[in-house]
N, C-alpha and C positions, 0 to 999 in steps of 0.2 A: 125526626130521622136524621142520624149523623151521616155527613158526606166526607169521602175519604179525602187525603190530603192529595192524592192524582187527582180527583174528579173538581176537588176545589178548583188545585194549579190549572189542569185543563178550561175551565172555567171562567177564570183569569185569564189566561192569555185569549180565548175564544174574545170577551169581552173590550179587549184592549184592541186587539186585533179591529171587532168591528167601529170601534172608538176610532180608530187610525182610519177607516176604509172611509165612516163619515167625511170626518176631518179633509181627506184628500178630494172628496167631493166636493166637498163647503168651495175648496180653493181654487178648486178646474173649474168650478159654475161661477166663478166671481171672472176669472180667468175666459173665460170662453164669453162672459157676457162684455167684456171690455173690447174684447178681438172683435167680435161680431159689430158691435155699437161703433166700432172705430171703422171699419170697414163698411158699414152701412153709409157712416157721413163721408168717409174720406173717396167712395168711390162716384157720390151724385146720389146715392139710391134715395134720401130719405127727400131731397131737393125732386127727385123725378114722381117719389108716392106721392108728395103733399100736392104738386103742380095738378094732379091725376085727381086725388079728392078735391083738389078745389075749382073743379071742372061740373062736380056733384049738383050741383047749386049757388044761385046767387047771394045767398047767404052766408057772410065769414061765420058765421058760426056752426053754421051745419056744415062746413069746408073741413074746418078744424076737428067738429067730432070726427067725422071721417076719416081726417088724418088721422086724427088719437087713436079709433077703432083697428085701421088698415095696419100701422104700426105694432098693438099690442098683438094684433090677430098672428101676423111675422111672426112677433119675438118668440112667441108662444111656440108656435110652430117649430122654428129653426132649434130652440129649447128644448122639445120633444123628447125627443130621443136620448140629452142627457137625464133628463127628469126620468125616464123609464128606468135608466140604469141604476141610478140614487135611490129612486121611490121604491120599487118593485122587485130589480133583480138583486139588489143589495139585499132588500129587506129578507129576502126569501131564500136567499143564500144562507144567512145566520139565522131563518126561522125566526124572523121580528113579526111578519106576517101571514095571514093566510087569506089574504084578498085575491080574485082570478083576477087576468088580466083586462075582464070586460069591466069590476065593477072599479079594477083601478082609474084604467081608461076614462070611465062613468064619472071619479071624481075629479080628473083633471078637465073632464067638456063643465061640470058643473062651476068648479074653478076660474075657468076662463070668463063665465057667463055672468058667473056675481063679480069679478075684477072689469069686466066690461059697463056695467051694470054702473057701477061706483067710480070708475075712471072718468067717466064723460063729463058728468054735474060736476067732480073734485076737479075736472082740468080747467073745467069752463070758469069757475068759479078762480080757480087762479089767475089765470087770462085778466079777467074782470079787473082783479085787485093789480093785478099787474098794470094794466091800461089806466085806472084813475090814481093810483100811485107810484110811479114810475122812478121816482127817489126811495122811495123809503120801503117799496114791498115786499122785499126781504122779513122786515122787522113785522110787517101786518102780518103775513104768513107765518110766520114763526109762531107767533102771538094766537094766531087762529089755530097751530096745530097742537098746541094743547089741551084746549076743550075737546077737542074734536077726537085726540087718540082716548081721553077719561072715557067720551060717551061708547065710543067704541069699541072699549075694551069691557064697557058693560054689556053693551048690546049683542055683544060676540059670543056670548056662550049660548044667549037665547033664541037668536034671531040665525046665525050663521052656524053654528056646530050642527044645528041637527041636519040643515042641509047634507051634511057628510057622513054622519053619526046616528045609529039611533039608540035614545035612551029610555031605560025602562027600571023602575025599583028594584036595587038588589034584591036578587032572592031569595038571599041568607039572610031571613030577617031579625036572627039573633046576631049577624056581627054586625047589621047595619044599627039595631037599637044600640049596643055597644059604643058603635061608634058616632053613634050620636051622644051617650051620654058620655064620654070624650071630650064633644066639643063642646058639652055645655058645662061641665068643668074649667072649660080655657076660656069660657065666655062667650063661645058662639053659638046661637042658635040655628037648629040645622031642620029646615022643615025633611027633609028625605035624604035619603044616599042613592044614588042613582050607578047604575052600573051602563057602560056605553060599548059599543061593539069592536 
């Protein structure tokens, strides 16, 4: 079916248009997390949370999770309500999606919970490196964050996407055979095509 050359143009611009709305987000959320960060240290706040977790326990390490926890819990928080406007009423202004607000909501508590989840060991484990190498651990770090995004970036589509996502065999099983024999032309073998919500 041919699309007329208004419905194109309109199309384009629609497109460009949400490209620009992205865009302006991406910069106000870099922007707003620098203000907030900057204000958080420049007024005592982050010096009054940490004094507060490490009241927790006599343990610096269970002081520090708490710090880490207390802190991300904040950013999250104070974040909110940009991330609503980005994630949700962008999307659904241009018809990107058609998630309700609960099951939005639903993936930003799940969000919070796996970056909690994965913050505390990742802090602690820097900490560590930071405390028996105090010269050089920059260069350990660095060195450690390359295994460690490969592993992750494989583990991510199996272990973390579904948390958000669910997937289930296309049900066009003629264009999935198609485009399996696709990949296996290009060299890749595809045990399934999977379609995601």
């Amino acid at each position: 079916m041919e699309t007329s050359p208004e419905r194109e143009h309109d199309d384009n611009h629609r497109a460009k248009s949400y490209k620009r709305a992205r865009l302006a987000f991406f910069v106000a959320g870099i922007i707003f997390s620098w203000i907030t960060g900057a204000a958080f240290l420049l007024t005592g706040k982050s010096r009054d949370l940490a004094k507060s977790a490490g009241r927790i326990s006599r343990s610096d390490r269970v002081n520090e999770s708490a710090t880490i926890l207390s802190i991300t819990m904040l950013s999250w928080i104070i974040s909110l309500p940009l991330a609503y406007l980005r994630g949700y009423r962008l999307e659904h202004q241009y018809e990107m999606s058609n998630q309700t607000r609960t099951t939005w909501f639903a993936d930003q508590i799940k969000g919070l919970a796996l970056q909690l989840t994965l913050l505390v060991p990742i802090s602690q484990v820097m900490l560590w490196v930071i405390r028996k190498r105090p010269r050089d651990w920059w260069a350990v770090l660095s060195a450690m964050a390359i295994p460690f995004t490969v592993v992750l970036a494989h583990l991510a589509p199996v272990l973390i996407a579904p948390i958000f996502n669910t997937y289930q065999p296309l049900r066009d099983r003629e264009l999935a055979e198609r485009l399996k024999a696709l990949s296996a032309r290009s060299g890749i073998q595809v045990a399934d095509i999977m379609e995601v919500d």
